[in-house]
C-alpha positions in Angstrom: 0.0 0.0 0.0 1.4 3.5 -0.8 1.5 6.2 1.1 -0.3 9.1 0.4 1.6 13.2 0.4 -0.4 15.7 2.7 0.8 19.6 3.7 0.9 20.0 8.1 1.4 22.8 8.8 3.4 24.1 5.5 5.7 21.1 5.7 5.1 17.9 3.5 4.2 14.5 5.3 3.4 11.1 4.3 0.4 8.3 6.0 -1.0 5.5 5.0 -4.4 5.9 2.9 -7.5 5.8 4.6 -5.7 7.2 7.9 -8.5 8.6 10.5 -7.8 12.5 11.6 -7.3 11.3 15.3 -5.1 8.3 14.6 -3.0 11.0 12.1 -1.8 13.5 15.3 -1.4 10.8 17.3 1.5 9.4 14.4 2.3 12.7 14.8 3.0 13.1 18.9 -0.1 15.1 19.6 -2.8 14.6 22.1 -5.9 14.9 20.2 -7.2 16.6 23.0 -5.5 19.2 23.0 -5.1 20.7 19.5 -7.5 22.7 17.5 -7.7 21.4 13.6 -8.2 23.7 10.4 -8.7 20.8 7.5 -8.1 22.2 3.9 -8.6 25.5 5.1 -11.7 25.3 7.0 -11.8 24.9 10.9 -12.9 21.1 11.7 -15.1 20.5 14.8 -14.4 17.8 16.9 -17.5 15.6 16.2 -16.1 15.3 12.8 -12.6 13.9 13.2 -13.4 10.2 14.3 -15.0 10.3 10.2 -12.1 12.4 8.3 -10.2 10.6 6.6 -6.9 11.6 5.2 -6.5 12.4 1.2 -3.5 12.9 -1.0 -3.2 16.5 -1.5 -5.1 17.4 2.2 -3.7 20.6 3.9 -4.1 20.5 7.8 -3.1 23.6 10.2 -2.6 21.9 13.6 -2.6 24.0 16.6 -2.0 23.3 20.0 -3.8 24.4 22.8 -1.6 26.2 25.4 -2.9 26.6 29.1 -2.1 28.9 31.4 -2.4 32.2 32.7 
């Protein structure tokens, strides 16, 4: 199976096709948990990750959630 070429956050990355949004940051090191999403441009809403699949070409913005004060 070949990977597919995707943009994170300007840099280019490889997965595997069919690769679930949640399964993808945690390849990545992140806690899903704690990042916020924008998926080809758009902000994605949590309810929707668990069904996003990954797709040659996507471009994801991955930002992650600081506390504090």
């Amino acid at each position: 199976m070949s990977e597919i070429t995707l943009q994170i956050n300007g840099k280019t990355q490889t997965c595997l096709p069919a690769t679930k949004l949640p399964q993808m940051l945690e390849n990545l090191g992140m806690n899903p948990r704690l990042v916020a999403v924008e998926y080809n441009g758009e902000i994605l809403h949590r309810q929707y990750w668990e069904n996003t699949e990954i797709k040659e070409g996507d471009q994801l913005e991955i930002v992650t959630i600081v506390g504090g004060g």
